[in-house]
C-alpha positions in Angstrom: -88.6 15.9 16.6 -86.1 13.1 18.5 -86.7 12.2 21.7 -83.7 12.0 24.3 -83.4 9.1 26.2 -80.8 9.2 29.2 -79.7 6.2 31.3 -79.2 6.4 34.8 -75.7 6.0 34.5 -75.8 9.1 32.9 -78.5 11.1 35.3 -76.4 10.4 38.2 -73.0 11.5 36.4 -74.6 14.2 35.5 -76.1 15.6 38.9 -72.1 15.4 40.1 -71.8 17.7 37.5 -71.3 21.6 38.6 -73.8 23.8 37.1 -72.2 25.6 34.0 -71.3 22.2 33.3 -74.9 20.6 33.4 -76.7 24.0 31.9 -73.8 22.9 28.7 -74.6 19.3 29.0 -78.6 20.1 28.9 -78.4 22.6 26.2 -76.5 20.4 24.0 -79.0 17.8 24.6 -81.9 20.2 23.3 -80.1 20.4 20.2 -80.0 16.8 19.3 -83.9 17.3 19.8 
């Protein structure tokens, strides 16, 4: 299993993110896991 490293570039584009947006975002992220 990968881990997923974020920057903090990234975490703070993505909190300005709506929700369906960030739920999209996360759940793509679990599949690169």
């Amino acid at each position: 299993m990968w881990t997923v490293i974020t920057t903090d570039l990234f975490n703070e584009w993505l909190e300005q993110q709506d929700e369906i947006t960030q739920e999209k975002v996360l759940a793509a992220l679990v599949v690169l896991q």
